[in-house]
C-alpha positions in Angstrom: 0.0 0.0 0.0 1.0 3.4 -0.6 -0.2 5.3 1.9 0.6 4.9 5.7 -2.7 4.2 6.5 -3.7 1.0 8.6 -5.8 -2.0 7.3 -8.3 -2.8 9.0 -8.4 -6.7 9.7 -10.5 -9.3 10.2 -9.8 -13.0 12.0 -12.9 -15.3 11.7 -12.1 -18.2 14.1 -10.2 -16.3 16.7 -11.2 -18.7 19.6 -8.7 -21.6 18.3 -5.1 -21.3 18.7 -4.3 -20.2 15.5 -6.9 -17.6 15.4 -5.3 -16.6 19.4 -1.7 -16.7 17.7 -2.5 -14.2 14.7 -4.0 -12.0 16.9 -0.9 -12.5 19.1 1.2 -11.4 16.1 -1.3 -8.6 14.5 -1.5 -6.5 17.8 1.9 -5.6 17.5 1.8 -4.9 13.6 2.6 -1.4 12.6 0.2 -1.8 9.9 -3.0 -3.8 11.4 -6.3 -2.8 13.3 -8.1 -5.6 14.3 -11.4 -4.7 13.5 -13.4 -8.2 13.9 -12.9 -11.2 15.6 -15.8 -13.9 15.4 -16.3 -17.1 17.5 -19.1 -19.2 17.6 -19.0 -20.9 21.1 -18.0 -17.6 22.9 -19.6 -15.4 21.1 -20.4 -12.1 23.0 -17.0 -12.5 25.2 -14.0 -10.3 25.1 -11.0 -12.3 24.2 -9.4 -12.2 27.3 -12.0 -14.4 28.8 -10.9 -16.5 26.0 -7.1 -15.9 26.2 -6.3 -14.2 29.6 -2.7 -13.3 28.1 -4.6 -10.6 26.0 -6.1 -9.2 28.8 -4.7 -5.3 28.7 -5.0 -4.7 24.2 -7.6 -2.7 22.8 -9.4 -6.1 21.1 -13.5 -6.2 19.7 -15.4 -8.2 21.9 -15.8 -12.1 19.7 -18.6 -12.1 17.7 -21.0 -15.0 15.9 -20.4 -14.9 11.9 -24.2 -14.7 11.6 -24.4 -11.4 13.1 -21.8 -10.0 11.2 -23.5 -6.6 8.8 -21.9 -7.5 5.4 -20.8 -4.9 3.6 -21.0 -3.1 6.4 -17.9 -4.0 8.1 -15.6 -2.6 5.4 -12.2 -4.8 5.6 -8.8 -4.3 3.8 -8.1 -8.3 4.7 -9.8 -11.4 6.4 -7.9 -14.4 7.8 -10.0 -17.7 7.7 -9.2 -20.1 10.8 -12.6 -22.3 10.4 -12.6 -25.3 9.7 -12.7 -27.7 6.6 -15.8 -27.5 4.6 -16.8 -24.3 6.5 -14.2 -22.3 5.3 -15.2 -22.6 1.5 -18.9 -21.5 2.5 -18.2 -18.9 4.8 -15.8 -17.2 2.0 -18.1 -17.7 -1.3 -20.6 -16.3 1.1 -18.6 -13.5 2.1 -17.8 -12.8 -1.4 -20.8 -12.2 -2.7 -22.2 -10.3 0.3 -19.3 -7.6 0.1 -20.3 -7.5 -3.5 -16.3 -7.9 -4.3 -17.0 -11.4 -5.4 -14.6 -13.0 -7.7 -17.7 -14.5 -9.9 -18.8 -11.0 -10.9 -15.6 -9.3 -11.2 -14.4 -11.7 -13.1 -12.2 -10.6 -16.7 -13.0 -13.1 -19.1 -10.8 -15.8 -18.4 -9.2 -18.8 -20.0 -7.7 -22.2 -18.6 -4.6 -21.7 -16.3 -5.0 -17.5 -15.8 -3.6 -16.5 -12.6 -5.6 -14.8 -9.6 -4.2 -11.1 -10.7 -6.8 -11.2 -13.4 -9.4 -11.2 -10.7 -10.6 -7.8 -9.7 -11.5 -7.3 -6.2 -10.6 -5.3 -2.8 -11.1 -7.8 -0.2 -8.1 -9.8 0.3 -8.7 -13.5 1.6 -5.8 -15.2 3.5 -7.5 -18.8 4.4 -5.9 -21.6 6.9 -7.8 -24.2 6.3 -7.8 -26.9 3.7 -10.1 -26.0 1.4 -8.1 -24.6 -1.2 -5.1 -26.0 -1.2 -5.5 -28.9 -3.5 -5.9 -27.6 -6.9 -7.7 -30.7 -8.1 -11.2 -30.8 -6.8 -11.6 -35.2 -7.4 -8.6 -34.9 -4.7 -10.2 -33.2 -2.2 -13.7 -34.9 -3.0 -11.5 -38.0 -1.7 -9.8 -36.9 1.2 -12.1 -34.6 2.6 -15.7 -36.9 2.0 -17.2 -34.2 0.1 -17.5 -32.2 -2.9 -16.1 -29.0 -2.7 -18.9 -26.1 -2.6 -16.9 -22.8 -4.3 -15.2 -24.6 -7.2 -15.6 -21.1 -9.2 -13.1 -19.7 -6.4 -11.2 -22.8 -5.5 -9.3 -22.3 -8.9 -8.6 -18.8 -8.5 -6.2 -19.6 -4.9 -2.7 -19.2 -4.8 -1.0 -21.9 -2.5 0.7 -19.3 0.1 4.2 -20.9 0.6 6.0 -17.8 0.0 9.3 -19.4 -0.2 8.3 -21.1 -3.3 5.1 -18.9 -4.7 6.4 -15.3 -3.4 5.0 -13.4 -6.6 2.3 -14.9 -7.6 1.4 -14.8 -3.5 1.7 -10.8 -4.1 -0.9 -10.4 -7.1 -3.4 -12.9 -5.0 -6.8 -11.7 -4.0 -7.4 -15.4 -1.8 -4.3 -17.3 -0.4 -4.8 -20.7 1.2 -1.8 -21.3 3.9 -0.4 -24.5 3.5 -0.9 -26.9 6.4 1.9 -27.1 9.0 3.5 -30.4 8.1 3.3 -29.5 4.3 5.3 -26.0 5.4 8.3 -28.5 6.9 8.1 -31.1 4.0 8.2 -29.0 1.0 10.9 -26.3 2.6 13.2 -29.3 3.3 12.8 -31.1 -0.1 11.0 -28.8 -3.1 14.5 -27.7 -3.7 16.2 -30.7 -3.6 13.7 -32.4 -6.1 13.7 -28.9 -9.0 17.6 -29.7 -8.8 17.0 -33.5 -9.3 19.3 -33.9 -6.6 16.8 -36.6 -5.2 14.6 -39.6 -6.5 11.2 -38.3 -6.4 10.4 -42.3 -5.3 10.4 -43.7 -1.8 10.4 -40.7 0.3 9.5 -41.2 3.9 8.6 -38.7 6.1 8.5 -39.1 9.9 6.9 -35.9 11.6 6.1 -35.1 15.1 3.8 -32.0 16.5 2.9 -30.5 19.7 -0.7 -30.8 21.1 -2.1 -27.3 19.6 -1.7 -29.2 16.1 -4.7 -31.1 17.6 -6.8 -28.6 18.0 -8.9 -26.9 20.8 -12.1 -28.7 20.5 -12.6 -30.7 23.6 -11.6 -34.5 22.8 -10.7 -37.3 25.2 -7.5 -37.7 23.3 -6.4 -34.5 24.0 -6.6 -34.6 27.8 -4.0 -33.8 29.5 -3.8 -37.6 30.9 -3.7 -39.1 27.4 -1.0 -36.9 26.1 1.5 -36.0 28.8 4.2 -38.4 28.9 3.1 -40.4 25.7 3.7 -40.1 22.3 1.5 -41.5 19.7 1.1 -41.6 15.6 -2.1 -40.9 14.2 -4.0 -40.4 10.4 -1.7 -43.7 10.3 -1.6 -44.1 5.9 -4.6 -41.6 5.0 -3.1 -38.2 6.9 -5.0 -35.4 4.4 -2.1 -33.4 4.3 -0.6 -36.8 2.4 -2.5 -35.5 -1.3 -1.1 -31.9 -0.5 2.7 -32.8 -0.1 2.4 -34.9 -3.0 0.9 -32.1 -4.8 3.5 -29.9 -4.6 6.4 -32.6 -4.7 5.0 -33.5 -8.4 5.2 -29.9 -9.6 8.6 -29.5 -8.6 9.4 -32.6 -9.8 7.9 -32.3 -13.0 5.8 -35.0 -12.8 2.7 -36.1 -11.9 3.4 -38.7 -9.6 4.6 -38.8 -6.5 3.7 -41.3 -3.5 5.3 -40.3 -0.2 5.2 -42.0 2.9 4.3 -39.9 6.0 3.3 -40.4 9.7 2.6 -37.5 11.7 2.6 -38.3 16.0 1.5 -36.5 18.4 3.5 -35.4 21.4 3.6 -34.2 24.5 4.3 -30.4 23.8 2.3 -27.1 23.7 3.7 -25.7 20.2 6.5 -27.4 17.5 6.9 -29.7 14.8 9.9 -32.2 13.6 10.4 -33.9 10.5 12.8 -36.3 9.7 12.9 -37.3 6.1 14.8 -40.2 4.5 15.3 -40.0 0.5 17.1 -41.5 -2.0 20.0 -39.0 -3.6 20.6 -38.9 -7.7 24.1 -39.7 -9.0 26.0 -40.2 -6.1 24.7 -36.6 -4.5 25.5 -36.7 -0.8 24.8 -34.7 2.1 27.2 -32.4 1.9 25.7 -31.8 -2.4 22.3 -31.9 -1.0 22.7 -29.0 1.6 24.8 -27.0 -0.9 21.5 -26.6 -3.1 19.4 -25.6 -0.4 22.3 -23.1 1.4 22.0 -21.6 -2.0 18.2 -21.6 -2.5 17.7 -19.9 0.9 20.6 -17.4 0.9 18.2 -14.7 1.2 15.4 -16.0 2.6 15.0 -14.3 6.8 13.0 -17.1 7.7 14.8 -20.1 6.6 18.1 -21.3 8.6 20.6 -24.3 7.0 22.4 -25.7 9.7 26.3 -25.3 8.1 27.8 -28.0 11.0 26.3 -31.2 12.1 24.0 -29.9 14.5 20.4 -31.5 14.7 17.7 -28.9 14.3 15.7 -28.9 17.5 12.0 -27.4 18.3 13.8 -25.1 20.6 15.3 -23.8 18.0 12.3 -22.1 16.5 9.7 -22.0 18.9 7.5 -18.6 18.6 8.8 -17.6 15.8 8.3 -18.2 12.1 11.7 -20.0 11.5 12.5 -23.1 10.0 15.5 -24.4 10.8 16.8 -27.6 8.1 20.1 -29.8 8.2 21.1 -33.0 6.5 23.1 -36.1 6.9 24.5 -38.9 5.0 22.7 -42.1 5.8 24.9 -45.0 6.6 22.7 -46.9 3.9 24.5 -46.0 0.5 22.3 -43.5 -1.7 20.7 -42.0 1.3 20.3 -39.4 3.3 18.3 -38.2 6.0 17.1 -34.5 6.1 15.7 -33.1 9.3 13.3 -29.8 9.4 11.9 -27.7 12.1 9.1 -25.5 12.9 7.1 -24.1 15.3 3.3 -25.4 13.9 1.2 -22.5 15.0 3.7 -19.8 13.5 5.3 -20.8 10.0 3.4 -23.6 10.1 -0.2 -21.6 10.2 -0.7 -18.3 11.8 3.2 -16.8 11.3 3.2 -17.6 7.2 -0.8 -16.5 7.0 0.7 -12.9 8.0 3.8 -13.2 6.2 1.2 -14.2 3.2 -0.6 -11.1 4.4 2.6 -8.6 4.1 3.2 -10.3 0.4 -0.5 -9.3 -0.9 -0.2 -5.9 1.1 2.8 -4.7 -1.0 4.3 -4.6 3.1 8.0 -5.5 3.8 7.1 -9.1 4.1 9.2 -9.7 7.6 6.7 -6.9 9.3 5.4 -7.8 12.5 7.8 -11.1 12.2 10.9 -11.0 13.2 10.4 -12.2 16.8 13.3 -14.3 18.1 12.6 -17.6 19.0 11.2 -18.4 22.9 13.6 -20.2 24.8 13.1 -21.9 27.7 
């Protein structure tokens, strides 16, 4: 933007923890008002009832999206932290009701025109799944239902800014990519464009904190099933399986790739670990490997390639929107084993949905992110 002007925001969803961790981030933007924050279970509370470590900031009191006046509440940008299924409907709606819709501001358009042919003021940066898979049979089969804005759907640009920075900054919807995606692709997208790695017989073994979960009240989340345990879960049909594999095939140039992936749960607030085993390309080792991706993040703030033999850790990045990556040779000839970090409620959700934010804004895209990590 050209002016100094700030936009005025809004976060539907902002009794989860990714809603309560873009707030966290937004109230200290130099850009951002926080205009609107909805919730359907506490709607009518002030967030600090919600989230007592708000308690003290100038925040709107949560309110239901049904009693929202569209177009009333005139907003520069809305984050969508619903979830799956309701995300879709609660956008086309929104839309339409601003009268900024993408239907009817549509240029004439032809197969495979990007999202800066769309027309519109509202800017839609959505965390939930519902338009990150570009092929709507996909997420038909994943999800268990058709999807209900297919018009829209193919208008998204998948926000991993890392790989999709400009076509991110001439977006009018974004969808964030889920957290373990965020980890998967930053460690290996580069690796596969530079045919450094077989796109066959990936695995990836990934660990999250309990806020990955959720903060709907289920008996597996108790504090009794989760402290001092760790567990796997989504076992061979985790959803965001069909979105890693997604973006794997494009930079691979192909369009198939299988990976292997089992996400577990443990017993920690915020974080997420990957290790990753692959097979290398013509003798490529480690050392070849980290090389590429020292080079493909050279100027990238948010990404760190360990240059020693340290392990990345989820101390390492916790509260802030870092990754932190490293690899190492595998004592199994052909293979090595590529470790990446996050914390899962910042790059991995709420952290790259602002960052995605800044990008579409025409801000400096490390504004209101450049927090050092939390440690202890």
């Amino acid at each position: 933007m050209a002016d100094d002007r700030k936009i005025r925001v809004g976060i539907l969803g902002a009794s989860g923890y990714t809603g309560a961790d873009l707030v966290r981030l937004l109230v200290s933007h130099p850009k951002v008002e926080i205009v609107l924050l909805t919730a359907e279970r506490k709607a009518g509370l002030p967030l600090a009832d919600v989230f007592p470590h708000f308690v003290g900031y100038d925040l709107p009191d949560l309110i239901a999206l049904s009693d929202i006046e569209w177009p009333a509440v005139e907003l520069d940008v809305v984050f969508c932290a619903l979830p799956h299924a309701t995300s879709q409907e609660v956008i086309k709606g929104l839309l339409h009701a601003t009268k900024h819709s993408l239907l009817d501001e549509m240029i004439v358009q032809t197969e495979g025109d990007r999202a800066d042919d769309i027309k519109t003021e509202v800017k839609i940066v959505d965390l939930s799944a519902d338009f990150r898979l570009r092929d709507t049979a996909t997420y038909a089969k994943w999800y268990g239902r058709e999807h209900q804005a297919l018009d829209i759907q193919k208008q998204a640009v998948y926000g991993l800014p890392e790989i999709y920075r400009e076509d991110i900054k001439g977006a009018h919807l974004v969808a964030c990519p889920g957290c373990y995606p965020t980890a998967a692709l930053l460690a290996l997208v580069p690796l596969l464009k530079a045919g450094a790695i077989s796109k066959d017989d990936i695995i990836i073994d990934a660990k999250s904190g309990a806020t990955g979960a959720g903060r709907s009240l289920k008996e597996s989340n108790l504090f009794c099933e989760v402290s001092d345990a760790m567990h796997p879960y989504g076992v061979g049909q985790h959803r965001h399986m069909p979105e890693i594999e997604q973006e794997l095939a494009v930079a691979a140039g192909s369009d198939d790739v299988t990976i292997s992936f089992t996400p577990h749960l443990v017993p920690m607030n915020r974080g997420e670990l990957e290790t990753i085993y692959v097979r290398t390309q013509d003798g490529c080792k480690a050392e070849g490997l980290k090389a590429i991706l020292l080079e493909t993040y050279a100027d990238e703030q948010f990404v760190t390639v360990l240059e020693n033999n340290a392990a990345p850790a989820t101390r390492m990045v916790r509260g802030s929107n870092n990754c932190v990556i490293n690899v190492f040779d595998d004592r199994i000839s052909g293979r090595a084993i590529i470790v990446a970090t996050i914390d899962n409620l910042v790059k991995g959700s709420s952290g790259q949905a602002v960052q995605n934010m800044n990008l579409m804004m025409g801000f400096d895209e490390l504004t209101g992110l450049t927090q050092a990590p939390m440690f202890p």
